[in-house]
N, C-alpha and C positions, 0 to 999 in steps of 0.2 A: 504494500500500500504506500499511496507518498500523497504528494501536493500536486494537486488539478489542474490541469491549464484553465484561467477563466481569462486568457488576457483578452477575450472575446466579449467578455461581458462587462455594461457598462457601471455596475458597480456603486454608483453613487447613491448613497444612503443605506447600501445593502447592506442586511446582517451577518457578519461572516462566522460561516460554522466548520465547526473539525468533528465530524464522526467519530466515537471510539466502539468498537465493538469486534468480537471477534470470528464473528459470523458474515460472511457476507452479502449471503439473500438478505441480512437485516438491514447493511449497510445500504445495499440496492434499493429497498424498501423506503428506507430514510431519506434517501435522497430524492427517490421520486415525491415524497410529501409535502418535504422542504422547495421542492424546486419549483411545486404546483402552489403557491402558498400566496402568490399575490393577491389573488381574486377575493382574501379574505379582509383586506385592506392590510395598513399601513408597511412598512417597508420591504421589500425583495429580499428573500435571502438566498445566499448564494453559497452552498458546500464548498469548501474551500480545500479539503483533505479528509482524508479515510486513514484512518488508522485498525490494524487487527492485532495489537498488543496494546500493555498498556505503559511498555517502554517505548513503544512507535509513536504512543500519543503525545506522550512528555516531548520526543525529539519534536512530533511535529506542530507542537502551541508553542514551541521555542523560535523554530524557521516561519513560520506562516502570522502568530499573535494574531487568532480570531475572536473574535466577541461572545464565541459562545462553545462549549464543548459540551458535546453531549458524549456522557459515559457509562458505558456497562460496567456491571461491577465485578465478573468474572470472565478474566480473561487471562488467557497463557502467559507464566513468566509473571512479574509484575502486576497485577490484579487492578483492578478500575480506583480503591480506596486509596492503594499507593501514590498510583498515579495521579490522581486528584491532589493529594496534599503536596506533592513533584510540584505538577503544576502552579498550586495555589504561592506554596514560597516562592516560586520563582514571577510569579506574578505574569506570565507568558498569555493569560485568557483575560478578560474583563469576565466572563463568569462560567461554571461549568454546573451543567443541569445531570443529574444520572438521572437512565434512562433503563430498569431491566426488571429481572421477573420478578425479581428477592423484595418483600414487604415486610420483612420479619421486624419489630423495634428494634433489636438491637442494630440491623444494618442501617435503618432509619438515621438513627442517632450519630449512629460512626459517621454517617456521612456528613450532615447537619453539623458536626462539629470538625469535620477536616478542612471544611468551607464549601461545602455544595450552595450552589444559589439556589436547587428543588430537587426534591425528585419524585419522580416519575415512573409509573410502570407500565409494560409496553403495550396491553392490552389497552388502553388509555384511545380516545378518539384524536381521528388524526388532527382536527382543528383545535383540539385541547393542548395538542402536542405544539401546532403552530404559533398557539399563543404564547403558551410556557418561552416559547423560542424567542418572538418579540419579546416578552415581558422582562424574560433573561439580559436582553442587549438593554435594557433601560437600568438593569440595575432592581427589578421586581423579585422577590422569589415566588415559587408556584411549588406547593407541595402537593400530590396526590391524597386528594381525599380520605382515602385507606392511609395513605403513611401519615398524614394529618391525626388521625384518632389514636395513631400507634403512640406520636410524639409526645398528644395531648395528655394518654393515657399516664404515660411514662412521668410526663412532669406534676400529673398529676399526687405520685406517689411518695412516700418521705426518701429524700434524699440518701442515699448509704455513703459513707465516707468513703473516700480512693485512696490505697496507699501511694497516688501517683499526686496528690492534691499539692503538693509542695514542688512539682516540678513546675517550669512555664513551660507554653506549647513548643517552644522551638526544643525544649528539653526531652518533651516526651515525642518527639519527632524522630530525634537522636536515638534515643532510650529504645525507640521500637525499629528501629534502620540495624543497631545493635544486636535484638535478640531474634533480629533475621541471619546473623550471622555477618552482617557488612563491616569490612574493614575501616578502619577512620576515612582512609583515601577513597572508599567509594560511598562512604556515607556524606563526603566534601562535596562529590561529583554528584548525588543525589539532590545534595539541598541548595547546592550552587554556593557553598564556602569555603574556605579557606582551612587546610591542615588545621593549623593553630586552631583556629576557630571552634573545629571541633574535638579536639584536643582538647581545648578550655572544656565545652561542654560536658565531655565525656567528666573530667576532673569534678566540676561543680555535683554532675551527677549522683554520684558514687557515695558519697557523704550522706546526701539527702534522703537515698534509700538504704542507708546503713549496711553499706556492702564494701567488699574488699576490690574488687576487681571487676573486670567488665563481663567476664564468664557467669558471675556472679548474679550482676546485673540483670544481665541476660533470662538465666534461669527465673529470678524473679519479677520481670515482667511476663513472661509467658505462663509461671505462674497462675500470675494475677490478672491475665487476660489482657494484654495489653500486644498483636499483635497485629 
């Protein structure tokens, strides 16, 4: 999968979107929705890349910087959540929508807090999906009715303390790139920083969680659910 030729198209006001999925009839499907999507009024949008990983998606919101990614959340290698929080620090989309089967709360949640601007499940009508897509390029979020009740449900209930509540996001970003196994150098390459940088991280880390070592770490965020 890569980046589309649109130099054909004229693009002005268009909403630009990056596919991630690892399906392709889904991808072909999408495209055709999006493509047809004028006739609903306000702006054009225009597929700007396909992605079938969810390492192919990160390279490609880095090359292309479109206004809207829609992402599945299972997919080969790298996984749609990864990839979403990839993207989100590196700041490469103006918003990303997932878009796939899983309604479960807890995938709700994870998502909602890695920075999804909504999500979405695919059974969903396709003018529901088009708007999710405008509302997305403004900067609106749009949650699936079904994951709405999951969310509401959830916050409904009394909070349970995290052993993770002392770390910041960038930390437990780190913390969980970690108990994947990633080395500093590719957890740098991950979040677009600096050795050092995460080097400091990994240091402030380790203290907060009352552990020796990164091994350590590790075991105990997986643990604790944090992967």
């Amino acid at each position: 999968m890569s980046a589309r030729d649109t130099s054909g198209h004229d693009g002005a006001g268009a909403v630009r979107v990056l596919i991630a999925d690892d399906h392709e009839i889904v991808r072909e499907g999408l495209r055709m929705i999006l493509g047809d999507a004028s006739p609903l009024g306000g702006a054009a949008i225009d597929v700007v890349g396909e992605a079938g990983t969810g390492d192919e998606a990160v390279r490609l919101a880095g090359e292309l910087r479109p206004d809207v990614v829609l992402m599945d959340l299972l997919m080969p290698g790298t996984d749609g959540l990864e990839a979403l929080r990839r993207i989100r620090a590196a700041g490469t989309a103006r918003a990303v929508l997932i878009l796939t089967t899983f309604g479960d709360d807890a995938k709700v949640r994870e998502a909602i807090q890695a920075g999804a601007l909504g999500y979405l499940l695919k059974d969903m009508q396709k003018d529901d999906l088009v708007r999710a897509v405008h509302a997305a390029a403004r900067g609106t979020p749009t949650l699936d009715p079904r994951a709405q009740q999951l969310l509401m449900r959830h916050l409904a209930e009394p909070a349970a303390p995290s052993p993770f509540d002392g770390l910041t996001p960038r930390e437990r970003d780190v913390l969980r790139l970690i108990a994947q196994g990633r080395s500093n150098k590719e957890i740098a390459a991950a979040l677009f920083l600096s050795l050092g940088t995460v080097k400091g991280y990994v240091s402030a880390i380790l203290p907060k969680l009352g552990v020796g070592d990164r091994t350590q770490a590790a075991l105990f965020a997986t643990k604790h659910g944090l992967t």
